[in-house]
C-alpha positions as CSV (number, residue, x, y, z in Angstrom):
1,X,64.2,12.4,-16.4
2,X,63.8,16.4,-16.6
3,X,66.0,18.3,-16.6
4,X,66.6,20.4,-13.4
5,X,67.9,23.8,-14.1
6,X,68.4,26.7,-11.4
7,X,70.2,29.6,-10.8
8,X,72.3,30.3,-7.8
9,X,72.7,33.6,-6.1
10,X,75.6,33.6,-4.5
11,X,75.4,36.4,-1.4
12,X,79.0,37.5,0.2
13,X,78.8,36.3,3.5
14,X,81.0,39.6,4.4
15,X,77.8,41.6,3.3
16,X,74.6,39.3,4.5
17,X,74.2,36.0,6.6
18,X,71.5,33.8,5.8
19,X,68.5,33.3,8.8
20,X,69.2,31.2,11.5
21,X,68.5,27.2,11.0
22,X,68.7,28.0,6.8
23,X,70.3,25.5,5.3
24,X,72.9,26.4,2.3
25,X,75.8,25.6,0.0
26,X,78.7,27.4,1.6
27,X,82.2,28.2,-0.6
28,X,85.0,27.8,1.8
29,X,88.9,28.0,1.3
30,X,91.5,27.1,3.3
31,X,94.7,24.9,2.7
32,X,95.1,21.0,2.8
33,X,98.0,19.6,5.0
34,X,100.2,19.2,1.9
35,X,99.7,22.8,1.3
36,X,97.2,23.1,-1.4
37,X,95.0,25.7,-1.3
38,X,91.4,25.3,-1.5
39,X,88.0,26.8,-2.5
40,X,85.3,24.4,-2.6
41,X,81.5,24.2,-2.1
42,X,79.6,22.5,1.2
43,X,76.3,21.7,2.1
44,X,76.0,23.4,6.0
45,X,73.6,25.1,7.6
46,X,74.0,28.6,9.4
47,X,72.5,29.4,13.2
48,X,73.5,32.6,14.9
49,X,74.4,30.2,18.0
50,X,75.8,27.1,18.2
51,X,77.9,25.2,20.9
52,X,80.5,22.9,20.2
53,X,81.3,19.3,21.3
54,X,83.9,20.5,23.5
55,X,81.6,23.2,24.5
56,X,82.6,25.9,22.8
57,X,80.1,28.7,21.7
58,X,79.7,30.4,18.3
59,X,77.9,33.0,17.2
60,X,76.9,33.7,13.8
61,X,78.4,30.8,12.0
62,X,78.0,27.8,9.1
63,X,78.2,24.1,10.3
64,X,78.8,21.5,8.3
65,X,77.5,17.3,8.1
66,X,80.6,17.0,10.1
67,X,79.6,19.6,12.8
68,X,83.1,21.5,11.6
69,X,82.3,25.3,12.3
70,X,83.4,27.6,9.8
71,X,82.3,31.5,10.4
72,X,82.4,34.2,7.6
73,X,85.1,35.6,6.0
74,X,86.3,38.8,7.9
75,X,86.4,37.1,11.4
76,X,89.6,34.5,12.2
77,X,88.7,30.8,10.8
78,X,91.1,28.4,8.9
79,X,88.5,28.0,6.4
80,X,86.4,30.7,6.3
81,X,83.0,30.7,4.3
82,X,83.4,33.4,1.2
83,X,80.1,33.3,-0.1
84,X,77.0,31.3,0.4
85,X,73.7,30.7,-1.4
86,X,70.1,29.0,-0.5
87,X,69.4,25.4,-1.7
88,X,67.4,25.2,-4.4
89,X,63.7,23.3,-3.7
90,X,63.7,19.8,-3.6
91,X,62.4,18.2,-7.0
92,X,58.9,18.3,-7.6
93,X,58.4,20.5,-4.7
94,X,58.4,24.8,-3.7
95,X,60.3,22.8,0.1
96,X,63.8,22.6,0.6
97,X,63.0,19.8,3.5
98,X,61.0,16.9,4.2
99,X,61.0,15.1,7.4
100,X,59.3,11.8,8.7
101,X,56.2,10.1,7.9
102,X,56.0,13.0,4.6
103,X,59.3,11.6,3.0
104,X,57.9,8.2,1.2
105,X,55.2,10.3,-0.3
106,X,57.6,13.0,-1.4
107,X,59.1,10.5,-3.1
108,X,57.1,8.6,-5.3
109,X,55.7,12.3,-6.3
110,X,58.9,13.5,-7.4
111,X,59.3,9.6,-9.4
112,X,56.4,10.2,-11.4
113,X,56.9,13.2,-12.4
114,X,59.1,12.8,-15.8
């Protein structure tokens, strides 16, 4: 297997938000119920509009796998994103994204590469 390296640049989402539909690892904090406090990294993707399951609507914000909206730090959130950065390429590839009929392909490329 090769090795993988990459380097992350880590943008504070106070400063810049990533372009709507991007895709990123987002650093969030909060607190657990026992107290604990938090700061962790999530895959999530940011859109300047989303709407809730219970119909709520959110502008400029990072959702995550879970659909739990989190929005920047510097606007009211109980886990606010501090900082997020783009995904690095898939292996093998320059895309961060494959869909459908292109993902078995993708695949055995990326296997024989070693």
């Amino acid at each position: 297997m090769n090795k993988a390296d990459t380097v992350v640049e880590w943008v504070d989402a106070r400063e810049r938000l990533p372009r709507s539909g991007t895709p990123v690892a987002a650093a969030t904090t909060g607190r657990y119920p026992d107290g604990e406090e938090f700061w962790l990294v999530l895959p999530m993707y940011f859109t300047t509009l989303h709407f809730a399951e219970d119909g709520t609507e959110h502008h400029d914000c990072f959702v995550d796998s879970d659909r739990v909206v989190r929005l920047p730090r510097g606007r009211p959130c109980a886990e606010p994103v501090t900082h997020w950065a783009a995904l690095p390429p898939l292996p093998g590839t320059a895309v961060r994204q494959v869909l459908g009929d292109a993902v078995g392909p993708a695949l055995r490329q990326a296997d024989l590469r070693d």
